[in-house]
Backbone as a chain_set.jsonl record, in Angstrom:
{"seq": "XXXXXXXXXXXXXXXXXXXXXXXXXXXXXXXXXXXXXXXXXXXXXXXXXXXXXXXXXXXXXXXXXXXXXXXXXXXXXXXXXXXXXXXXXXXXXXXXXXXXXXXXXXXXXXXXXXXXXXXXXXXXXXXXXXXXXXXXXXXXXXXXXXXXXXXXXXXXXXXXXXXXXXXXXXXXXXXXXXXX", "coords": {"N": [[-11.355, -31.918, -2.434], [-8.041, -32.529, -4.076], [-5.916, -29.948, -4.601], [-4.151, -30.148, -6.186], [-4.398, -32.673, -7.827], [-6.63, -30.946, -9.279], [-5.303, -29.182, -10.856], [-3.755, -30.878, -12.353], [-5.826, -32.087, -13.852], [-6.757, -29.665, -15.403], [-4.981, -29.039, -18.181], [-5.844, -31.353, -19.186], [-8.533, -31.04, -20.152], [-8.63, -28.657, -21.058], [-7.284, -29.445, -23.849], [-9.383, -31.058, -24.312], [-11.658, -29.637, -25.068], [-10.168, -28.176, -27.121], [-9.437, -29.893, -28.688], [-12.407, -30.94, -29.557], [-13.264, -28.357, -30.967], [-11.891, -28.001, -33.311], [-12.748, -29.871, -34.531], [-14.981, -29.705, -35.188], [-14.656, -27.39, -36.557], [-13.558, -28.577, -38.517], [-15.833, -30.104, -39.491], [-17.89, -28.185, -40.422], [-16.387, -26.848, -42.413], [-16.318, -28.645, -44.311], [-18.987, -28.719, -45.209], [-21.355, -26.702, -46.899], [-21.795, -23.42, -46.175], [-24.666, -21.665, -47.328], [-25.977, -23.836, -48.496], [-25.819, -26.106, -46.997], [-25.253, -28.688, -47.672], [-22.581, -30.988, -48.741], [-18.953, -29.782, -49.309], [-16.878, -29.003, -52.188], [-14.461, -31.022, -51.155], [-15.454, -32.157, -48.616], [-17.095, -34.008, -49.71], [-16.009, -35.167, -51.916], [-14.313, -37.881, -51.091], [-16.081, -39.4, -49.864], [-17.701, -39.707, -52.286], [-15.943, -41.12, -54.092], [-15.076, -43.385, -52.504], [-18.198, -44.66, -52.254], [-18.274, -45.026, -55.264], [-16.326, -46.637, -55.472], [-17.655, -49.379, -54.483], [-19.828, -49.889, -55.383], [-20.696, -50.837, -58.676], [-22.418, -49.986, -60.178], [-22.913, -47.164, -60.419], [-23.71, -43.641, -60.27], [-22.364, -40.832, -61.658], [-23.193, -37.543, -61.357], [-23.003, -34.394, -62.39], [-24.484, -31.243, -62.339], [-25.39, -27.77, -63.47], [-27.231, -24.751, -63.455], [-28.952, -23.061, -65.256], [-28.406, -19.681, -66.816], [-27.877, -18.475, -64.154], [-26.739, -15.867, -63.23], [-28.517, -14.081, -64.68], [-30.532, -14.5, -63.014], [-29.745, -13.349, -60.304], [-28.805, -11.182, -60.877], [-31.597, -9.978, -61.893], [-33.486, -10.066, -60.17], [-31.947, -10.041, -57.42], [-29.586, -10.847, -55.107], [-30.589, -12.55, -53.009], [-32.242, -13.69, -53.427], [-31.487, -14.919, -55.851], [-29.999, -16.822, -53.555], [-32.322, -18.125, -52.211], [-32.549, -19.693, -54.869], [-30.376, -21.0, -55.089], [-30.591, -22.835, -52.79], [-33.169, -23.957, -52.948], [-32.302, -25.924, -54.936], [-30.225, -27.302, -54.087], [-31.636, -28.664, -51.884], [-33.583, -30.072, -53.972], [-31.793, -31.829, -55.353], [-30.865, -33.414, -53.176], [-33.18, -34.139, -51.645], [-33.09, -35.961, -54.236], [-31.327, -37.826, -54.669], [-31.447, -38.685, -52.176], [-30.835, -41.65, -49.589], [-29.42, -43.359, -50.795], [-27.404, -41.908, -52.129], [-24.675, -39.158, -52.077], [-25.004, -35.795, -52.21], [-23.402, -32.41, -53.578], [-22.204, -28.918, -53.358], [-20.145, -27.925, -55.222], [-19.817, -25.245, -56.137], [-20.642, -22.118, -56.251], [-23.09, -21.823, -59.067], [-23.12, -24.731, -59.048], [-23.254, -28.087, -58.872], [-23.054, -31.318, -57.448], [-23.486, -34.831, -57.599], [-23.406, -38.456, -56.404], [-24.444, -41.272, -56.918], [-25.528, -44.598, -56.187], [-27.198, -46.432, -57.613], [-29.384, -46.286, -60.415], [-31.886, -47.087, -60.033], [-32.782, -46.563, -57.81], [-33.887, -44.045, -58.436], [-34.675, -41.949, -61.151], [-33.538, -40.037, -63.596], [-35.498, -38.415, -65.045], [-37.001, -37.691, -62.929], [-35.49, -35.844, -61.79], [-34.759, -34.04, -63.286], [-37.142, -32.918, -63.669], [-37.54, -31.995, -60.818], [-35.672, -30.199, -60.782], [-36.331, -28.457, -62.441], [-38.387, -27.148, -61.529], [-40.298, -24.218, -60.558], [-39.459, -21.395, -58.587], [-40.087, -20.02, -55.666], [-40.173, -16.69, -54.352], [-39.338, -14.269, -52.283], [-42.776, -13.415, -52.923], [-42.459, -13.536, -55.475], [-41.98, -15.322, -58.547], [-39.718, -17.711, -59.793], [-38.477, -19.106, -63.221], [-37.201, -21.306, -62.903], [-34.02, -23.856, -64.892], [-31.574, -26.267, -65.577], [-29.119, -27.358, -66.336], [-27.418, -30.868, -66.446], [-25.001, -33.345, -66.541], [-24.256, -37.316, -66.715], [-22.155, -39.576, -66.029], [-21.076, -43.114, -65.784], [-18.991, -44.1, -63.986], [-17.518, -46.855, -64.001], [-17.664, -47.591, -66.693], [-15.921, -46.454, -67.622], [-12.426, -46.057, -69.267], [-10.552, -45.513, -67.284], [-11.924, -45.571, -64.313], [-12.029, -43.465, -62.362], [-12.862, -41.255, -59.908], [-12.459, -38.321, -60.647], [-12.073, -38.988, -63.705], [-14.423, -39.614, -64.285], [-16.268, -37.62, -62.872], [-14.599, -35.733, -65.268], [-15.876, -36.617, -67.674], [-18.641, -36.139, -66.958], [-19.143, -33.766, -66.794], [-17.817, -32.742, -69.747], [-20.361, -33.625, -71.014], [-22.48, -32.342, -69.641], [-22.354, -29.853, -70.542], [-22.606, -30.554, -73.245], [-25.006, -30.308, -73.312], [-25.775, -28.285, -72.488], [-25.568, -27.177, -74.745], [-27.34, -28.296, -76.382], [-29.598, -26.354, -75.398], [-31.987, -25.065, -73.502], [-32.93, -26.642, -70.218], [-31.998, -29.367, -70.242], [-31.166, -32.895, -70.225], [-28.376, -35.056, -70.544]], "CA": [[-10.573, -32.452, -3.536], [-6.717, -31.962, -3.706], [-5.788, -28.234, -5.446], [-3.075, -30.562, -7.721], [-5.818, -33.44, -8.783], [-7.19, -30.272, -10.472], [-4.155, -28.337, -11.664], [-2.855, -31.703, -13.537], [-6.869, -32.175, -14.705], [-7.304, -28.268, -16.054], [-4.828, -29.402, -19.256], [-6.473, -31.911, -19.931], [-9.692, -30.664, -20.084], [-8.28, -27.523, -22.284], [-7.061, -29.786, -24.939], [-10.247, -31.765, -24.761], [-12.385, -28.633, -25.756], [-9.523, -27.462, -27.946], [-9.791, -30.858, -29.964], [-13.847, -30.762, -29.848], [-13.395, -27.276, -31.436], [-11.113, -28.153, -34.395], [-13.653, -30.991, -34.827], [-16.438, -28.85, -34.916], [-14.491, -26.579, -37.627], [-13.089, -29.142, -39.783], [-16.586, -30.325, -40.287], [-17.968, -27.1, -41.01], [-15.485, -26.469, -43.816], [-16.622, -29.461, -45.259], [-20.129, -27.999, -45.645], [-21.516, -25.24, -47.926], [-22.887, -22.836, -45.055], [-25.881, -22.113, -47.622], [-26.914, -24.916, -49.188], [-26.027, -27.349, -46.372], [-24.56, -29.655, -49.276], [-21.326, -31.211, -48.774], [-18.666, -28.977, -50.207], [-15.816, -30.413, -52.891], [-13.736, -31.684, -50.067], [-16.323, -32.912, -47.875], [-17.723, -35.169, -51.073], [-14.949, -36.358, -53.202], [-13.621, -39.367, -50.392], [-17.315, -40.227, -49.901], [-18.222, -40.304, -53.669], [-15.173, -42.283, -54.278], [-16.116, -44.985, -51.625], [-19.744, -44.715, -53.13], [-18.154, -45.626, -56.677], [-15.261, -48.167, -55.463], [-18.699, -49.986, -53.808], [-21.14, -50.015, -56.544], [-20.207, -50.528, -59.639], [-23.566, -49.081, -61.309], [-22.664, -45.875, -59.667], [-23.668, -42.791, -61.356], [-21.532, -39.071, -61.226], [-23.808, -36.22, -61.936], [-22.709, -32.774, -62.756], [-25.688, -29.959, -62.559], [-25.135, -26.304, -63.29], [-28.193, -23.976, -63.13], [-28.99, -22.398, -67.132], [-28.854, -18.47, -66.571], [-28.264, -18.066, -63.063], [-26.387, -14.664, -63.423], [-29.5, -13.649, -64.961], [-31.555, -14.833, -61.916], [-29.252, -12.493, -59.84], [-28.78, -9.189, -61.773], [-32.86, -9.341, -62.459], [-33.908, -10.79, -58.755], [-30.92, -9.907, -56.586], [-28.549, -12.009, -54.515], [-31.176, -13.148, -52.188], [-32.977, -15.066, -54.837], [-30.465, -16.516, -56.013], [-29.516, -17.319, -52.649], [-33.071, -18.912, -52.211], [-32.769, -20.482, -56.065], [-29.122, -21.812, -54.885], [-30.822, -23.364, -51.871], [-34.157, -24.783, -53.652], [-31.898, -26.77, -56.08], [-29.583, -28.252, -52.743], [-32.274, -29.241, -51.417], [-33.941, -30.921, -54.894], [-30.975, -32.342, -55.397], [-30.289, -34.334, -51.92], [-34.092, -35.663, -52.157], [-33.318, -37.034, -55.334], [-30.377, -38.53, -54.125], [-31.637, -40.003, -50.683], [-30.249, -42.456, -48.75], [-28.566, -43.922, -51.711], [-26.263, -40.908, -52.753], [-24.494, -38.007, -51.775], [-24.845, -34.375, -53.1], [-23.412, -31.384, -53.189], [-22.437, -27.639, -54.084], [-19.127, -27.488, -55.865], [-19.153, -23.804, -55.544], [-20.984, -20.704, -57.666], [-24.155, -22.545, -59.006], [-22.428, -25.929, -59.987], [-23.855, -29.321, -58.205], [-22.367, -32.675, -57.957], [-23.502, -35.947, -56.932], [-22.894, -39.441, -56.825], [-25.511, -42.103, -56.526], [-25.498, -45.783, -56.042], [-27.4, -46.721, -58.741], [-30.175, -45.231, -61.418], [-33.072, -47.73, -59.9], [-33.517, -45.896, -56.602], [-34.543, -42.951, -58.932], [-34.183, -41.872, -62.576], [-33.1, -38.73, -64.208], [-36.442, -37.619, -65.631], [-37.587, -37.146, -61.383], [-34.307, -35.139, -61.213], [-34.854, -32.738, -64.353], [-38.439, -32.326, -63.383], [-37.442, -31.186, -59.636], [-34.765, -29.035, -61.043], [-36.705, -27.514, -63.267], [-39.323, -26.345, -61.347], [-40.006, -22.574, -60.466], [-39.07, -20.716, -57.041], [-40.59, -18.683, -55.376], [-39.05, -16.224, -53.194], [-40.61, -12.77, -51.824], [-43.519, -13.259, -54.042], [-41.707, -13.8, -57.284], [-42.095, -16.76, -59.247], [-38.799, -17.171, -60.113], [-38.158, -19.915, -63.51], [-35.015, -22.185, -62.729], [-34.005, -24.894, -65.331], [-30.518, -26.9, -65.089], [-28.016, -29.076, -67.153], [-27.321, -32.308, -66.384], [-24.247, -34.591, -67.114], [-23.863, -37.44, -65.817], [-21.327, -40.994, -65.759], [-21.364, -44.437, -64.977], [-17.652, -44.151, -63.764], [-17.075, -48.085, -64.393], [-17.616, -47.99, -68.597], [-14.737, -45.46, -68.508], [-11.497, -46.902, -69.131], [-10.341, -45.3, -65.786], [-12.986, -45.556, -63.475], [-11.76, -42.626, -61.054], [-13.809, -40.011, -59.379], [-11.635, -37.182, -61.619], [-12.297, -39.085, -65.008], [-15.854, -39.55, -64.701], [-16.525, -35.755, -63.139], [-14.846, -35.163, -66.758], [-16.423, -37.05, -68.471], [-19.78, -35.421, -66.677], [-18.657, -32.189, -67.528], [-18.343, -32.834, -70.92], [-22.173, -34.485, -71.297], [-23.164, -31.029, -69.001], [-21.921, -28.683, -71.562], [-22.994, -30.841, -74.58], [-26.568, -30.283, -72.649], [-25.894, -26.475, -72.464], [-25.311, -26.268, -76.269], [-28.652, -28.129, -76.936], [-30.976, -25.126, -75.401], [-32.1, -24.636, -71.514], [-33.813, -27.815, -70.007], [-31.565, -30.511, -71.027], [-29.833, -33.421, -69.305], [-28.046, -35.542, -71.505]], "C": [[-9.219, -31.771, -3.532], [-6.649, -31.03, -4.862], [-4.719, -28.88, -6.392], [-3.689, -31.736, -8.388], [-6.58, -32.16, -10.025], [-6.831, -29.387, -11.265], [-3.904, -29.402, -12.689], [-4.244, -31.593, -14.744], [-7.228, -30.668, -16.027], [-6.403, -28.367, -17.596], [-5.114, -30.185, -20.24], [-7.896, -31.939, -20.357], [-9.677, -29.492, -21.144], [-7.92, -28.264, -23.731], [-7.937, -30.855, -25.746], [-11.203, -31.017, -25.642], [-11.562, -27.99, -27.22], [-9.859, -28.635, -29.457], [-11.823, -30.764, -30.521], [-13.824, -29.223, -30.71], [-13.097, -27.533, -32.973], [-11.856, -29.089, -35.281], [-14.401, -30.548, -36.159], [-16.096, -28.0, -36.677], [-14.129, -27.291, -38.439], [-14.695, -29.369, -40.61], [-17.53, -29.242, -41.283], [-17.013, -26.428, -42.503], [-15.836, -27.538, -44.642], [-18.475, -29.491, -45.743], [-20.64, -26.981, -46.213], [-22.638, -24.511, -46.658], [-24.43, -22.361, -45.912], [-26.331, -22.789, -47.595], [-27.089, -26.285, -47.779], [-25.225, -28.824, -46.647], [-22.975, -29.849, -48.252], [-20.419, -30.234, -49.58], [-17.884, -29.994, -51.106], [-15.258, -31.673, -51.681], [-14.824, -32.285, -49.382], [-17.13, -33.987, -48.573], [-17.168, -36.02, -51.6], [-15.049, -37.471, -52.291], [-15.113, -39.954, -50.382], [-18.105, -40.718, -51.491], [-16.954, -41.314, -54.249], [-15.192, -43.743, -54.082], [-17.069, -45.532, -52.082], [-19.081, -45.887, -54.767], [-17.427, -46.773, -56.585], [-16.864, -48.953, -54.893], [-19.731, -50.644, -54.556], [-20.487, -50.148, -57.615], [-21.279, -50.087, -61.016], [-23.884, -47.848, -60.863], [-23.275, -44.958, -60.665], [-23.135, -41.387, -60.716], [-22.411, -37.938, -61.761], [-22.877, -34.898, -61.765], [-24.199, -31.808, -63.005], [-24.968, -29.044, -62.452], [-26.782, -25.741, -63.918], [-27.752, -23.08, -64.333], [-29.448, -20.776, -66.044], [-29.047, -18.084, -65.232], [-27.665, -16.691, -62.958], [-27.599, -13.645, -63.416], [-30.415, -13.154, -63.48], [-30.835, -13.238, -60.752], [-29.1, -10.951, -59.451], [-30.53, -9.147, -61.726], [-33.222, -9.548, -61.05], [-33.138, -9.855, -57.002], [-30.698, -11.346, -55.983], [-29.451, -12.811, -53.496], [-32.042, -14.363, -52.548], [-32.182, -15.662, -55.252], [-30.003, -17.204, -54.974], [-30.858, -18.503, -52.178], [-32.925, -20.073, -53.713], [-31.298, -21.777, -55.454], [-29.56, -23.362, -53.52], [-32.032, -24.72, -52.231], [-33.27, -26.138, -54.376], [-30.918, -27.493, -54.981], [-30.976, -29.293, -52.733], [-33.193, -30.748, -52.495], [-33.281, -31.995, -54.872], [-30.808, -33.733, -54.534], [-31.212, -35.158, -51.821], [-33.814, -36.401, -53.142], [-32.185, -38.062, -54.938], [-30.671, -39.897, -53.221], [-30.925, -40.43, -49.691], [-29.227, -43.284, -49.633], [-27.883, -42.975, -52.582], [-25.775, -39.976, -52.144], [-24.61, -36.462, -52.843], [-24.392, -33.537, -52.639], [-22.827, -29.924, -53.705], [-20.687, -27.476, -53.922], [-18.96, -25.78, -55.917], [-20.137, -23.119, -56.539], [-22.162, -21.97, -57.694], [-24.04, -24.065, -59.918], [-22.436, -27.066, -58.522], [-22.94, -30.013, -58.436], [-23.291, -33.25, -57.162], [-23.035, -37.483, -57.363], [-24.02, -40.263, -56.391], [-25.281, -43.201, -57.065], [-26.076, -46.49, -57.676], [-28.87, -45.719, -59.369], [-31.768, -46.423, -60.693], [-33.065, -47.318, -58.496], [-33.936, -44.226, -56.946], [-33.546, -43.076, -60.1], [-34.144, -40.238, -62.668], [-34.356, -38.079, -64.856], [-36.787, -36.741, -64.299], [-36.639, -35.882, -61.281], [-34.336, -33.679, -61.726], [-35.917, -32.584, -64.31], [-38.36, -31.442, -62.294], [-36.515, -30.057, -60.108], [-34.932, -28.017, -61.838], [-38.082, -26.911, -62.78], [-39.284, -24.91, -60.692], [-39.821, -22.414, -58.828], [-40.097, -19.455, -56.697], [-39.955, -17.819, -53.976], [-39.604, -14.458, -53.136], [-41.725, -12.58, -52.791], [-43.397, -13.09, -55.192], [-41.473, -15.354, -57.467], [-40.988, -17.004, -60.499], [-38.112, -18.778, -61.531], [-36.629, -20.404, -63.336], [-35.087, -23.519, -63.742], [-31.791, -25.198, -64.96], [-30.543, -27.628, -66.289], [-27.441, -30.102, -66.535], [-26.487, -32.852, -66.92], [-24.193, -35.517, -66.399], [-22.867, -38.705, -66.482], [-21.525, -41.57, -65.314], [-19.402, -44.505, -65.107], [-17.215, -45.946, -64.241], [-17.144, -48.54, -66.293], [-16.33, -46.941, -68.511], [-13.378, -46.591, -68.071], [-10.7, -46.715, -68.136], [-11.214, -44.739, -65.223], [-12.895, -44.823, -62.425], [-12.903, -41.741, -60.947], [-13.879, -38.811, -60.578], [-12.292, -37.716, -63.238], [-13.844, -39.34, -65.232], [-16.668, -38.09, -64.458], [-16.152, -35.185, -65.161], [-15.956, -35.036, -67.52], [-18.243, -36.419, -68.157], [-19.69, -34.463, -66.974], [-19.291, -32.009, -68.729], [-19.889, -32.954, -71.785], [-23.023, -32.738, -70.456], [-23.296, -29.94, -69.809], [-22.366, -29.064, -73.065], [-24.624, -30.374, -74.354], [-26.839, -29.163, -72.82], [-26.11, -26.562, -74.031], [-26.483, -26.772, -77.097], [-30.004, -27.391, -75.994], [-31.154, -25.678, -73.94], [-33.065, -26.406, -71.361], [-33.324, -29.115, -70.271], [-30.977, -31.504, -69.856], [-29.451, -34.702, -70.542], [-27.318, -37.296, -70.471]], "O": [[-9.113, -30.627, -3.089], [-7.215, -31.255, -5.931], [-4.372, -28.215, -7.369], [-3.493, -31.809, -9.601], [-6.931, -32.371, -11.186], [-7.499, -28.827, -12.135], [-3.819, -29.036, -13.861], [-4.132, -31.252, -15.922], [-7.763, -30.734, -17.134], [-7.03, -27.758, -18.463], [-4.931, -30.112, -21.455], [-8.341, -32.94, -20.92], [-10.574, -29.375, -21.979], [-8.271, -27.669, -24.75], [-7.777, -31.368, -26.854], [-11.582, -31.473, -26.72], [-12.154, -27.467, -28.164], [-10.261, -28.425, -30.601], [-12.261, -30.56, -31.653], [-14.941, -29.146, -31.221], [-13.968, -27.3, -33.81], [-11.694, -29.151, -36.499], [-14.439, -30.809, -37.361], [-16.863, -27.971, -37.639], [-14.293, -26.768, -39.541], [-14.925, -29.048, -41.776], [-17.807, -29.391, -42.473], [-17.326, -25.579, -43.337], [-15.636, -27.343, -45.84], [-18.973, -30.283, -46.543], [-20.053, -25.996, -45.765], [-23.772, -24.86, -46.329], [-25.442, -22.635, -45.268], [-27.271, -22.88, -46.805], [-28.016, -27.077, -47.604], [-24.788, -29.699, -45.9], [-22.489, -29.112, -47.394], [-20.968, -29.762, -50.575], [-17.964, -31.221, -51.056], [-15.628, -32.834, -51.504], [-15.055, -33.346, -49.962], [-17.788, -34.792, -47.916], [-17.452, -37.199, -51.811], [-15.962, -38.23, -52.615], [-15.274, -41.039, -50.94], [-18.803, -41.702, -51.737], [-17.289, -42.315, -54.882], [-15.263, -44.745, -54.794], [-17.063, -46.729, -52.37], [-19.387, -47.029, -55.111], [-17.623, -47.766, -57.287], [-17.19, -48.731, -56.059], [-20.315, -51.707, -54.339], [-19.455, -49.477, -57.616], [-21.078, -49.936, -62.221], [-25.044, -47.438, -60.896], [-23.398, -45.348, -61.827], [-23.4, -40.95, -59.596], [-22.051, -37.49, -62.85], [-22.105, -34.713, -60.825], [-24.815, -31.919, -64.065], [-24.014, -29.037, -61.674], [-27.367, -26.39, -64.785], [-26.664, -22.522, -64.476], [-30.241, -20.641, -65.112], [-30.067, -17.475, -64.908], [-28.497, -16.1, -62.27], [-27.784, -12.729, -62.614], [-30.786, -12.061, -63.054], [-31.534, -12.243, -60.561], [-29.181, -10.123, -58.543], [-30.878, -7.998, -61.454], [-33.186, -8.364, -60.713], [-33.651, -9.35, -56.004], [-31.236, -12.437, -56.171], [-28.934, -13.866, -53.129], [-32.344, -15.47, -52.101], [-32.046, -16.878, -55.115], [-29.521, -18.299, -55.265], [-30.52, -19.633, -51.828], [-33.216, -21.255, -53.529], [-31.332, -23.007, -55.454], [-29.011, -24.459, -53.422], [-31.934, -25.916, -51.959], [-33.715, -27.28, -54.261], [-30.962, -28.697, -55.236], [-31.213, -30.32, -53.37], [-33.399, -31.898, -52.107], [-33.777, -33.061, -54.505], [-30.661, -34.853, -55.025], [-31.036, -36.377, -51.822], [-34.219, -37.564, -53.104], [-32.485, -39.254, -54.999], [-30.456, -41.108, -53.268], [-30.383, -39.645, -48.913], [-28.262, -43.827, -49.096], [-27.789, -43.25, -53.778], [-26.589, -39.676, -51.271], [-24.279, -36.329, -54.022], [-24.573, -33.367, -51.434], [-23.15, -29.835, -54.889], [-20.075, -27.074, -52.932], [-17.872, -25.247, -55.7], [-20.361, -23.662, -57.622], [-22.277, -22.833, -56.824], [-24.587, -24.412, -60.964], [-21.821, -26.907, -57.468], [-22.066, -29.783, -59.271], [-23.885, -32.666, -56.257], [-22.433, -37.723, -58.409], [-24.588, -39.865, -55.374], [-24.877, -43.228, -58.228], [-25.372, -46.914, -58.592], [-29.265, -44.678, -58.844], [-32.799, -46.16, -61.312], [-33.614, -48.24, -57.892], [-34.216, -43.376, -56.101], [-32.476, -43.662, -60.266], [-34.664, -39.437, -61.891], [-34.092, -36.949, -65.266], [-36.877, -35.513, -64.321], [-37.071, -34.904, -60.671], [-34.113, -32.615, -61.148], [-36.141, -31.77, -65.206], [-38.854, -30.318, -62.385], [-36.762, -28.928, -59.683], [-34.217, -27.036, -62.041], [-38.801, -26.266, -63.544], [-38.192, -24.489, -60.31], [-40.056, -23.309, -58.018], [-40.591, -18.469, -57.244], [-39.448, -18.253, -52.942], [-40.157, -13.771, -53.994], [-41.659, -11.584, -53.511], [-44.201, -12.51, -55.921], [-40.967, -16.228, -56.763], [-41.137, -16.702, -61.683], [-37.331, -19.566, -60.996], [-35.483, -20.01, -63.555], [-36.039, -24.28, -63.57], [-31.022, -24.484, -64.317], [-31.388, -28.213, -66.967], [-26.595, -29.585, -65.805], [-26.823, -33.121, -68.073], [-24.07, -35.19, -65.219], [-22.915, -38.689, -67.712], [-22.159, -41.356, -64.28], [-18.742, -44.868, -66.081], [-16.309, -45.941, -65.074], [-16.742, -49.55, -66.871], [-15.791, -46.7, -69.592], [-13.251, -47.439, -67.188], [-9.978, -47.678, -67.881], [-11.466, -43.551, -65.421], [-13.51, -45.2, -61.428], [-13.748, -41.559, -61.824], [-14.864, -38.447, -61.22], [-12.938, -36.904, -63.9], [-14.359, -39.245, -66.346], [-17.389, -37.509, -65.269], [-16.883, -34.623, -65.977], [-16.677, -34.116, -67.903], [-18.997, -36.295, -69.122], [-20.568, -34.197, -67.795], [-20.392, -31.548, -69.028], [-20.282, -32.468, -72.846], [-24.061, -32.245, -70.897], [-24.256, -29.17, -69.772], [-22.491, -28.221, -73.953], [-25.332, -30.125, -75.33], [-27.938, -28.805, -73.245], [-27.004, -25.837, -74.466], [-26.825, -26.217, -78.141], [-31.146, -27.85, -75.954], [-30.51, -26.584, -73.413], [-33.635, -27.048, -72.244], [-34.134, -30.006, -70.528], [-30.452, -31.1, -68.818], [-30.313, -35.134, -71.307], [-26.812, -38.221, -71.106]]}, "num_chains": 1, "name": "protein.A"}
């Protein structure tokens, strides 16, 4: 083979691996290396799509009642299993008809197609069940907001997260176990 057939080839072969690399890391940044979960960025454009698509969409918001607690009394490894248990809840409940994922610290999102390929009782039952993690039986409950982005009078990604928010925190202020 000629010694300049594989001088011209050796740049292009460097900027083939260089692009497969950048790939490789963009997608990785768009994943929560615990949980697995989509992170913000790796979610929003797909829950957007999801909601422009459907219009009986629904936006959840979960945050995890007393996970500090879980932490300080457990350590970080438990919560690192509790953080992981509740991914994982999460994404079954989801399926094939939603995305989920871990907004950061112990604060969920998802977005799902509609409420008849699962209901919110399945969701606050899985999320409320216990962990176990080096032989500790560890209780986890969760709040729950969620939106049907199309009853709001702007039907964006941003105004229905609010509006989940809001319904998450009204959940917190009636007592552990709630989804509203």
């Amino acid at each position: 083979m000629d010694t300049h057939v594989i001088a011209a080839g050796l740049p292009v072969l460097g900027w083939a691996l260089h692009g497969g690399l950048l790939q490789r890391r963009l997608a990785t940044a768009r994943r929560d290396p615990l949980t697995g979960l989509h992170t913000r960025a790796g979610w929003t454009a797909r829950a957007e799509r999801l909601i422009a698509k459907h219009p009986c969409a629904l936006v959840l918001l979960v945050d995890l009642n007393n996970f500090k607690a879980i932490n300080d009394t457990h350590g970080h490894a438990t919560g690192d299993a509790v953080l992981t248990a509740t991914a994982q809840r999460l994404s079954n409940w989801c399926g094939s008809h939603g995305i989920a994922a871990r907004l950061g610290g112990d604060e969920f999102a998802a977005a799902i197609a509609n409420l008849g390929a699962a209901n919110l009782f399945d969701l606050w039952s899985a999320l409320d069940t216990p962990v176990t993690h080096n032989g500790h039986v560890v209780p986890v409950s969760a709040s729950v907001g969620c939106c049907i982005p199309h009853q709001l009078t702007v039907p964006t990604l941003t105004e229905a997260l609010s509006a989940a928010d809001a319904e998450m925190y009204a959940a917190k202020g009636h007592g552990r176990r709630n989804t509203r």
